[in-house]
C-alpha positions as CSV (number, residue, x, y, z in Angstrom):
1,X,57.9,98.8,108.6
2,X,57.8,102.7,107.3
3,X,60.5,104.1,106.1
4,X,62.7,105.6,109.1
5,X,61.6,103.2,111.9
6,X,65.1,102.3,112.2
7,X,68.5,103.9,112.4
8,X,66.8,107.5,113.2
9,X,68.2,110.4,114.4
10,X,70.1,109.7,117.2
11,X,71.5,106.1,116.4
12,X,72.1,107.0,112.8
13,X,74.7,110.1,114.5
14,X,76.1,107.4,116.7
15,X,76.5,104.4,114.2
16,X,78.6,107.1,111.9
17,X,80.9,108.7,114.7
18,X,81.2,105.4,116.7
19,X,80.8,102.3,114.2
20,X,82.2,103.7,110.5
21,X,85.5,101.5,111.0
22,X,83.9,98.7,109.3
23,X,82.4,100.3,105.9
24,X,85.9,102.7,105.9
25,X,88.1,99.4,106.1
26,X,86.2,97.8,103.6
27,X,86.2,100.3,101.2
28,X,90.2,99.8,101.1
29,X,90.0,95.9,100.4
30,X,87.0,96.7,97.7
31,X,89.1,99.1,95.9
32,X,92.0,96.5,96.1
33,X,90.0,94.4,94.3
34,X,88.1,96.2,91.8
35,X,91.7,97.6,90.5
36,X,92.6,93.8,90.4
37,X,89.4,93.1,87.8
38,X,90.7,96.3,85.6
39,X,87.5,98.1,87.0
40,X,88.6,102.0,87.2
41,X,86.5,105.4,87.4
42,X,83.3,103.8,86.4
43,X,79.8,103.1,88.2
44,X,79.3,101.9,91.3
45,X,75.9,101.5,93.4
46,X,75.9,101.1,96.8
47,X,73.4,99.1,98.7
48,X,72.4,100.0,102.2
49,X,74.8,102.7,101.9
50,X,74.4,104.2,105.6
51,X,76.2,107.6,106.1
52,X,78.1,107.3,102.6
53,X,81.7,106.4,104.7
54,X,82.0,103.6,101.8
55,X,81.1,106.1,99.1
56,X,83.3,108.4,100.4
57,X,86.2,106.4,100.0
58,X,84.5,104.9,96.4
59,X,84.8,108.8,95.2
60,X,87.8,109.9,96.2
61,X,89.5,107.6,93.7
62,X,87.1,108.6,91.2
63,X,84.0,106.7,90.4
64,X,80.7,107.9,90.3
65,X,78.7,106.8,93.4
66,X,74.8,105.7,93.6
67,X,74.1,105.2,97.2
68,X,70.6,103.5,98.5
69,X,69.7,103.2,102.0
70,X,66.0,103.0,103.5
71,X,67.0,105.8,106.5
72,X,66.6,109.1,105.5
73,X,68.5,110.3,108.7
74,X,71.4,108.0,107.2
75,X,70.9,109.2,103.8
76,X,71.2,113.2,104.9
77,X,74.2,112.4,106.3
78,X,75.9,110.5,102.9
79,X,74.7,113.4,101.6
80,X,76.9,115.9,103.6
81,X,79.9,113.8,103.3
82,X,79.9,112.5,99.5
83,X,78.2,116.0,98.2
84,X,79.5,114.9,94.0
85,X,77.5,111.5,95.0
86,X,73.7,110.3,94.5
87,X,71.6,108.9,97.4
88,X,68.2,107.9,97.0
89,X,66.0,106.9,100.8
90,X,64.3,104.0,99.7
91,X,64.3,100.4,99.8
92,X,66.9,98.3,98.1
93,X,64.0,95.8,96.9
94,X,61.8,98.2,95.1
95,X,63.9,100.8,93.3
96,X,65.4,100.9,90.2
97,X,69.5,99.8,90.4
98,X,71.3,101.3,87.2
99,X,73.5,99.9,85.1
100,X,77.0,99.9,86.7
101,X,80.1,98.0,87.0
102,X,80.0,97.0,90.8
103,X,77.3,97.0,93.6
104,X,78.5,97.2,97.0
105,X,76.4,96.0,100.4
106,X,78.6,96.0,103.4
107,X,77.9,95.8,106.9
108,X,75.2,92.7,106.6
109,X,72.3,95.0,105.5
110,X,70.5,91.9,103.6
111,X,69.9,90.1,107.6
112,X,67.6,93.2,108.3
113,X,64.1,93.4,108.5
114,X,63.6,96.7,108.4
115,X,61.7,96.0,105.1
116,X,58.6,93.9,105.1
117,X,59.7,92.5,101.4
118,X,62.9,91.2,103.6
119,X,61.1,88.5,105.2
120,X,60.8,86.4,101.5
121,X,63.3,84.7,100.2
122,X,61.6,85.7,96.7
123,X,62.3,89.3,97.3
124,X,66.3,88.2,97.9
125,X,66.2,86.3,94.9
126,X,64.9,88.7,93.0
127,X,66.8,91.0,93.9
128,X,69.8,88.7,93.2
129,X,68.3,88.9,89.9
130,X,68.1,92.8,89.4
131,X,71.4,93.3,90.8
132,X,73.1,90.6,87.8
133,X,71.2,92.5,85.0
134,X,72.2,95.9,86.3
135,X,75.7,94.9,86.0
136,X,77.7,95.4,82.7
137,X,79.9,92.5,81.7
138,X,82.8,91.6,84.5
139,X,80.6,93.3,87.2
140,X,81.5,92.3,91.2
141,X,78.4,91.9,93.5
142,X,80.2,92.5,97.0
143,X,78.4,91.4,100.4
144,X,79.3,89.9,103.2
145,X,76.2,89.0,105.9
146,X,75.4,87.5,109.5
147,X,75.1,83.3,109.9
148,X,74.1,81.2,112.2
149,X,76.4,81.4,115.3
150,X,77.2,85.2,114.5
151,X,76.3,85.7,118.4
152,X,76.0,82.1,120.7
153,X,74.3,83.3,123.8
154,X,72.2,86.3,124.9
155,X,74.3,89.0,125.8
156,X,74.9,92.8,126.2
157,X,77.5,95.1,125.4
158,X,77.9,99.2,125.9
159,X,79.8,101.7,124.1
160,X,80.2,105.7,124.9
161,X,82.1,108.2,123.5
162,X,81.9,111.8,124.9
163,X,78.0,112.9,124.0
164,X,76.1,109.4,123.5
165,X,75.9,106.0,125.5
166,X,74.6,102.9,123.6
167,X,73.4,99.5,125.1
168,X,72.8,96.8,122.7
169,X,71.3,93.4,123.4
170,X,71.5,90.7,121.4
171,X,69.3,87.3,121.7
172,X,69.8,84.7,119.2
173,X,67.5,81.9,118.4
174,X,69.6,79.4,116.2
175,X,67.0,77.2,115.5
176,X,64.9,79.8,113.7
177,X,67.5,81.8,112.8
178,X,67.0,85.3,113.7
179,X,68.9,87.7,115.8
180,X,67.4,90.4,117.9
181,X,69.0,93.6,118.8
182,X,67.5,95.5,121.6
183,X,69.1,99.2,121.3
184,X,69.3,101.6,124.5
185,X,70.4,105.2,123.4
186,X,71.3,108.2,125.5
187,X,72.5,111.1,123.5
188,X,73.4,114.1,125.1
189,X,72.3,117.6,123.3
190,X,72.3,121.4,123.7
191,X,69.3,120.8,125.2
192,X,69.5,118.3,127.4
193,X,69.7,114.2,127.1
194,X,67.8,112.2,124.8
195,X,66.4,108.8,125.2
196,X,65.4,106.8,122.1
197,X,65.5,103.3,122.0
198,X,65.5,100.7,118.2
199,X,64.5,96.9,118.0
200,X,66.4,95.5,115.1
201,X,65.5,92.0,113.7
202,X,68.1,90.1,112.0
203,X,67.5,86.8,109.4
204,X,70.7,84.6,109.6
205,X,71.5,83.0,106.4
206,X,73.4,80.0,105.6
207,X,76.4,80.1,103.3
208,X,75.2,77.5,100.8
209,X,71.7,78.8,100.9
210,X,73.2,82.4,99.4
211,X,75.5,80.5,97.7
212,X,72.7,78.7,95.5
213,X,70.7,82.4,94.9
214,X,73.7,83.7,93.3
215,X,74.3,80.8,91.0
216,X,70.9,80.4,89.9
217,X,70.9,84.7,89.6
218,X,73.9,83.6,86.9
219,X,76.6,84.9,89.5
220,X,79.9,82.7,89.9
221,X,80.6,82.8,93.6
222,X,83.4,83.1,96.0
223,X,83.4,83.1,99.8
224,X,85.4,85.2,101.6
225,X,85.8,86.0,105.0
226,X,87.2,89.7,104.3
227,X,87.9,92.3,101.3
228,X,91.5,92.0,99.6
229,X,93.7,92.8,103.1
230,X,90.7,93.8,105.3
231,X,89.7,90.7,107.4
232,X,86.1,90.6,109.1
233,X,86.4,91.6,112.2
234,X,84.3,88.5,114.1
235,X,84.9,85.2,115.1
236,X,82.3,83.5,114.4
237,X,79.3,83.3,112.3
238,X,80.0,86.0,109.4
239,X,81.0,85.7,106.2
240,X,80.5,87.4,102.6
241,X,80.5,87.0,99.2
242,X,82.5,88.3,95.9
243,X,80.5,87.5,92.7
244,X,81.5,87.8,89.4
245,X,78.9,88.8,86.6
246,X,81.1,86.5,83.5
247,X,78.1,85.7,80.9
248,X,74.3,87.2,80.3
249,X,71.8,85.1,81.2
């Protein structure tokens, strides 16, 4: 799919005044945990970086910021809001990731398919791979990503806030494992009320099949289901991962 099919204008606005709570809490339990591993004021890239609310809080205790996310709509507004930051609109599977001493991909940006490359395990393992030799020694891989179960029946949910309306279907096939989002936007402007409306599809990985990648990438693994204090905030079907680059391989 070309590069912003998905999260433009109108849902990118939305998914940053109506749905940062997740990438702001995060960055809270990631900085807990980074200052537990000794790892100040250095390096960090940020996968599927969004609007740059993570960055943001990465920055204002003083490490230098590399943000990737394949929305340019996102990536303007990261832009406004971590101005002393870098963010690149691409795809996390073909650029470059420097060298750095964390890499950061909240908010379960690997189930997406908004990249073609997405739909091949190889491309995950590879970039398993990339991400381990872009980390200096001690490096943290953090992730946490959508399962099987993450929603058990077909349903739909709204949200509004003063200027937008969202509808959001989700259908689930367990069997396959994939997850379709049907998104309905109304956003109200100057000039009048837009309509725009996203299909998102979803992989849904299992833990131990995540949990092998990152061995055989030459991570050591732990599964969590949250960042230091913050929790996830679903019941069922979500999980992530802290991985800890020890040795070269």
């Amino acid at each position: 799919m070309k590069t912003g099919s998905h999260y433009r204008k109108y849902l990118s606005q939305i998914h940053d005044t109506g749905f940062g709570f997740f990438a702001k809490d995060a960055s809270t339990g990631i900085l807990e945990i980074l200052r537990e591993n000794n790892i100040y004021e250095s390096h960090i890239v940020d996968l599927g970086c969004g609007s740059g609310i993570l960055a943001k809080g990465l920055a204002d205790m003083g490490y230098s910021v590399t943000g990737i996310d394949l929305s340019p709509y996102m990536v303007a507004l990261a832009k406004k809001r971590v101005p002393n930051a870098d963010f690149v609109s691409a795809s996390f599977y073909s650029v470059d990731i420097p060298s750095c001493s964390a890499v950061t991909a909240t908010g379960e940006c690997f189930n997406y398919l908004f990249d073609r490359s997405a739909e091949n395990t190889k491309k995950i393992k590879d970039l398993f791979k990339k991400i381990f030799s872009s980390l200096t020694p001690g490096g943290l891989f953090f992730f946490d990503f959508a399962m099987p179960g993450r929603v058990h029946s077909s349903r739909k949910k709204n949200w509004n806030q003063d200027n937008w309306e969202l509808e959001v279907e989700h259908q689930e096939d367990e069997e396959s494992k994939y997850l379709i989002r049907k998104i309905k936007i109304k956003f109200h402007t100057k000039t009048g009320l837009k309509r725009d409306q996203e299909v998102h599809r979803l992989r849904l990985f299992e833990r131990k099949e995540l949990e092998n990648i990152l061995t055989k990438s030459g991570f050591t693994p732990k599964f969590v289901k949250g960042y230091g204090t913050f929790s996830f905030p679903f019941e069922s079907g979500y999980g992530g991962f802290i991985s800890k680059k020890i040795n070269s391989v």
